[in-house]
N, C-alpha and C positions, 0 to 999 in steps of 0.2 A: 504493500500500500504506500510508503514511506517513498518507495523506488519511482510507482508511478508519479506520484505528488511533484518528486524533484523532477520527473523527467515531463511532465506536463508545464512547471517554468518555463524549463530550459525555452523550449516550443513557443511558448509564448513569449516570454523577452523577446526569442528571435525575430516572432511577426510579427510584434510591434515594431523591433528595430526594422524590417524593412517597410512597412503601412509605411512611418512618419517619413524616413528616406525617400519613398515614391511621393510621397504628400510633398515633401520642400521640391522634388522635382519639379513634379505637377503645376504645383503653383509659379517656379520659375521661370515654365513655356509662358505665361500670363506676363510676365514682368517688363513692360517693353523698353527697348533700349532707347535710351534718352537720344532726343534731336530730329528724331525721324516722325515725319507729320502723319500719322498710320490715318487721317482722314484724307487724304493723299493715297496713299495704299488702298483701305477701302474702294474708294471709288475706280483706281483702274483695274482692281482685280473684276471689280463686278463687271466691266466692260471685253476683261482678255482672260480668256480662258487658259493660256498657257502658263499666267501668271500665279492663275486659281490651282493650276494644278503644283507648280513650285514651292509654295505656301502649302497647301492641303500634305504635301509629301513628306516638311520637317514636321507640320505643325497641326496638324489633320484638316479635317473639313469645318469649310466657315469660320477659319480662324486669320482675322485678320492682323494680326501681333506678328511683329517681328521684336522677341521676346531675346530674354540673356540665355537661355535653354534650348535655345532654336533649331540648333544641328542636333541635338541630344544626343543619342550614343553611338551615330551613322560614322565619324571619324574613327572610332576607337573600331567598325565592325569593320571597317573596310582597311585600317593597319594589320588587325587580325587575319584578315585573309591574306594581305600582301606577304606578311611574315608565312603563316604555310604553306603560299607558294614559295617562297624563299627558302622555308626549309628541304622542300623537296628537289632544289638544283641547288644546294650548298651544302654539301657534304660534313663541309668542315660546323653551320650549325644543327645539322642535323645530330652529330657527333657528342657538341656540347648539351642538346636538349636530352638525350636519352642516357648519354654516361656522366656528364657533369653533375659540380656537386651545388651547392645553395648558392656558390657562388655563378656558377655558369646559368643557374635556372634568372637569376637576376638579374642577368646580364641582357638574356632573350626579356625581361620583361620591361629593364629600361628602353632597351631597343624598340619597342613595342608604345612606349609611352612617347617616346621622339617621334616618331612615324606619328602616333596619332596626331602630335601638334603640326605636325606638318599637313595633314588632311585637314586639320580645321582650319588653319591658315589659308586654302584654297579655296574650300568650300565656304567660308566666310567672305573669301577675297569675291570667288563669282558671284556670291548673293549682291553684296557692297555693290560691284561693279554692274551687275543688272536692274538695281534699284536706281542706277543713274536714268535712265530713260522714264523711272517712273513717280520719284522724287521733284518738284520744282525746285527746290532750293539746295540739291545735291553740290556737294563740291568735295575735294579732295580729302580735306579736313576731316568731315560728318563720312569720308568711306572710309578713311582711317579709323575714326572710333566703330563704325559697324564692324570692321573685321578683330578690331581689338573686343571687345564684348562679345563677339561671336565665339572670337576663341577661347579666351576667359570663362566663358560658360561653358561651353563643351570640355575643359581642362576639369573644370568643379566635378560635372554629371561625371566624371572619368573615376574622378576620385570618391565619390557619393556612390558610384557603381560596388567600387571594390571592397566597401564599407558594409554594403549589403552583399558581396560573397562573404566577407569575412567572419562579419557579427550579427547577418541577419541569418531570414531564411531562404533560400533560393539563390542562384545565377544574378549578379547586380546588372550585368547587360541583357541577360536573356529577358528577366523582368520588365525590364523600361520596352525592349521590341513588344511584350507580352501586353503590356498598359494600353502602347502606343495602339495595337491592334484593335483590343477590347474597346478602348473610347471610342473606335470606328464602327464600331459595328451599327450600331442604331442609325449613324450615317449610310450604312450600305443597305438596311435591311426599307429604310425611306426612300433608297435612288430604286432598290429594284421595284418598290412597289409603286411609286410614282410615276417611273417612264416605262412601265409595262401594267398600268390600271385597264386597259381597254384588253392587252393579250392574256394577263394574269385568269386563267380558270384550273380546273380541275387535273388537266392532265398538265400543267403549267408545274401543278403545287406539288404532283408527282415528284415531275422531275426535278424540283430543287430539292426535296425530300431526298431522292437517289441520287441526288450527286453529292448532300452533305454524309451521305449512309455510307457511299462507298467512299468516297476521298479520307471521311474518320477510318474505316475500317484499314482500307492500304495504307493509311499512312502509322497507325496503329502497330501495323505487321510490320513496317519498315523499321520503325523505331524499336519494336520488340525481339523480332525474328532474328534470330543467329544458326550459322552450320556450326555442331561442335565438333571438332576434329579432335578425337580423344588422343591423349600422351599418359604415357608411362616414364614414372622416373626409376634411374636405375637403382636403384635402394627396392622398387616392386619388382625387378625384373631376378633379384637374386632371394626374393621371397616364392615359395612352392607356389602360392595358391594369393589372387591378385580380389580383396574384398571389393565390392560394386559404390560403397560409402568410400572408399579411399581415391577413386579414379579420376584422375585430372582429365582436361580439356581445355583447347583451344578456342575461347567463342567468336565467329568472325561473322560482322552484324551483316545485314543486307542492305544497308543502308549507311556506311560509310564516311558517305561525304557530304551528309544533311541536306542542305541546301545549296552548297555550292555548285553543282551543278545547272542546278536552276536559275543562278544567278549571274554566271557564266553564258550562260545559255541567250539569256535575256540581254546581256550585254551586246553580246555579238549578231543577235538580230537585230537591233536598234540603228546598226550602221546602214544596211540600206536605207530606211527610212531619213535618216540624217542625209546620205548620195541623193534620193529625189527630192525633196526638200529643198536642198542646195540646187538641182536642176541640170548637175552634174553629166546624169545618165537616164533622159526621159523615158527612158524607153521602158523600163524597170518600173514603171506604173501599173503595168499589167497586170503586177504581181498584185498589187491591191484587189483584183478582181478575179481573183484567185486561192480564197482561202486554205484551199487543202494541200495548197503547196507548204504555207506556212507553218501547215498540222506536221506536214509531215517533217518538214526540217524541223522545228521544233523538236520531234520527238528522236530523228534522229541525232541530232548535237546533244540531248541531254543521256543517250546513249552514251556517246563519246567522251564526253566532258564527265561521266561517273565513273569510265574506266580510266581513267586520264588521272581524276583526284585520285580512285582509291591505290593507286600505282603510288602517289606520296606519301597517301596517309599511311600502307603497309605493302612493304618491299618486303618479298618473299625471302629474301638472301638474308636481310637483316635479321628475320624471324628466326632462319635456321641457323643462325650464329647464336643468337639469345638461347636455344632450345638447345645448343651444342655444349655453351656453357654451363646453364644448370643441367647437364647430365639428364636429360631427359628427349626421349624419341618417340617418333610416330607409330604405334603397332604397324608391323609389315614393310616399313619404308626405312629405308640406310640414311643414317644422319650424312651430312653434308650435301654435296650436290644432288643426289635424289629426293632428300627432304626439301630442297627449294621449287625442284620442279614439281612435287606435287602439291604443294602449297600452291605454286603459281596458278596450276591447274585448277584448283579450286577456290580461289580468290578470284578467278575471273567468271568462274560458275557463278557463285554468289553476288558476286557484281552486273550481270548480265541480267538474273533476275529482279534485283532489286532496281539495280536502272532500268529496265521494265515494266515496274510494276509504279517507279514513280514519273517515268512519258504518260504511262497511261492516266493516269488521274491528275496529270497537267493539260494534258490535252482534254477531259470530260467538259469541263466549263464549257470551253469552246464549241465543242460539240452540240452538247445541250442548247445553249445561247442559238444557234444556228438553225436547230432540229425544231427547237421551238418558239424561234422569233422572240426573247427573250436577253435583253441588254442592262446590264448592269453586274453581272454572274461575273466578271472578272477582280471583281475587289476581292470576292470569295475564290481569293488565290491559293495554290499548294505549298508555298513558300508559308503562308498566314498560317493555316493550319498544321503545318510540320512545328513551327514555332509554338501554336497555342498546344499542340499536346505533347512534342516537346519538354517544354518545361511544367506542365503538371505530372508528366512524369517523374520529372528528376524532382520535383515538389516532395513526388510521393518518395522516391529512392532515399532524398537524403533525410526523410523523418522517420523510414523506416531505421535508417544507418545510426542518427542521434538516439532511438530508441534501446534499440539494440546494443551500443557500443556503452551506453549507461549502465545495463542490467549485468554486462559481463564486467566491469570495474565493479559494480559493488557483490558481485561474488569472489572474488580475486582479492579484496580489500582484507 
């Protein structure tokens, strides 16, 4: 009784430390930075929609604040990924992340903190410099303070992030994505029911029902499903008879590389549209009139781009060196170069399916939205909902983990 009591604090101090962390956020997107005539803002966002959509993307919908919070945690998500691309063509950090000691882990994390100022720096710099055309009394002066305030805040949210890894409960980046999402939804669930009032009926209400059923379901599997490739250590192997409770495993997820692919993915289709735009290449219009061209690159680049990360995030060769040195092997399979190539082997099995399994419920919207005259189903993105269950998952992992890891200290005490 005594155990649960303390371990039900714990839990709470935690979510409180993170509630009020998200609450000073929150209120920070609100806080606008001093100079800028946001009655000015209002009125040409209401007139340009490219504007509306700039704004709506730091700062969601109908928010007309350019706020000290304004980039929130987009700097820090996009050094993060620079860094694992980085790991995976630099040998030499690659080396330090996985054998380095407290001091090499800090070194990747300083590294990580430069990078993100240098993302806010930009991202502040193009906001700054695109508010010139929509500012009247813009000058050099008032872009200097937007991008100083831009970054300043994003530095804060950086360090309010890691406050809630540390001391709260939850992911301090995942959470702020998880917030930003959640405060959209009532925006999304008003666009689809407003610009589809006259299509919106019965087999409409279906298929948003079946695309929220299956996108929760596969992405569920994705974030759960693992192949486990059993291992035996040799300490079992000079035992007569090997118990089923003692047996290790390898768990390799199906799902890898999160969202990166997706993101990847997205980036890289964005450039034609940027080539016609420009006027560049007219002829590549056609493609607008062409849906299924786009389904299908789509789905094959998010193919390419899952075997592409998960080839970073686990190199078959590193595994069987780690597996060589703890003294432990794959039933049936010779340690060193045959225990790579069958890893390999199955590391691209796994990857095939799970990049499969998430083309296909990137592409549903699309479908859907198409099948049934049906516009707005894109904000109900798979990138959103990887993230929103995501971290209820790890919600749930790491309160199981605080549970647990309490009850065996006070037997051991």
């Amino acid at each position: 009784m005594k155990i649960n009591k303390k371990i039900k604090n714990i839990l709470v101090k935690r979510l409180l430390t993170s509630l009020g962390l998200l609450i000073i956020i929150r209120a920070g997107t609100f806080l606008p930075v001093p100079s800028i005539n946001h009655n000015d803002l209002a009125f040409y966002i209401q007139r340009h929609s490219g504007t509306r959509s700039l704004i709506s993307t730091f700062s969601g919908e109908n928010t007309f604040v350019i706020g000290l919070f304004t980039l929130s945690i987009f700097p820090y998500i996009n050094a993060t990924i620079f860094i694992q691309l980085l790991l995976g063509f630099s040998p030499q950090l690659t080396k330090l992340q996985q054998e380095g000691d407290l001091e090499g882990r800090r070194l990747i994390s300083r590294l990580t903190r430069f990078i993100t100022l240098i993302w806010a720096v930009i991202q502040s710099a193009s906001i700054s410099l695109y508010l010139k055309q929509v500012l009247f009394d813009w000058n050099y002066i008032l872009g200097l303070e937007i991008i100083i305030w831009l970054t300043t805040g994003a530095m804060i949210i950086l360090w309010l992030s890691e406050l809630i890894t540390d001391h709260g409960l939850g992911n301090g980046s995942s959470l702020l994505i998880y917030t930003n999402i959640i405060s959209n939804l009532p925006n999304l669930y008003k666009k689809v029911i407003v610009e589809n009032n006259e299509e919106f009926n019965l087999s409409s209400s279906l298929g948003i029902g079946l695309l929220v059923f299956i996108s929760l379901y596969g992405i569920i599997f994705l974030q759960e499903g693992v192949r486990k490739v059993p291992l035996i250590s040799s300490k079992q192997l000079n035992q007569s008879s090997i118990e089923d409770d003692k047996n290790y495993y390898l768990p390799l997820r199906f799902n890898q590389a999160g969202v990166m692919p997706i993101i990847l993915t997205t980036a890289f289709l964005v450039i034609p549209n940027y080539i016609i735009n420009l006027g560049i290449f007219p002829w590549l219009n056609f493609l607008s009139s062409f849906k299924f061209i786009y389904w299908i690159g789509y789905f094959a680049l998010i193919l390419v781009s899952s075997a592409f990360y998960s080839l970073i995030v686990l190199n078959p060769k590193d595994i069987s060196k780690q597996l060589q040195k703890m003294a432990v092997i794959i039933p049936g399979v010779r340690p060193g170069l045959q225990t790579t190539f069958y890893l390999q082997r199955v590391i691209k099995r796994v990857t095939f399916i799970g990049a499969t399994i998430l083309a296909t419920i990137t592409v549903i919207p699309n479908l859907i939205e198409s099948t049934l005259n049906i516009t707005g189903l894109n904000g109900l993105s798979t990138t959103s909902l990887l993230i929103l269950a995501g971290v209820v998952l790890d919600l749930i992992r790491e309160i199981n983990n605080i549970y647990y890891s309490n009850i065996y200290k006070n037997m051991y005490k």
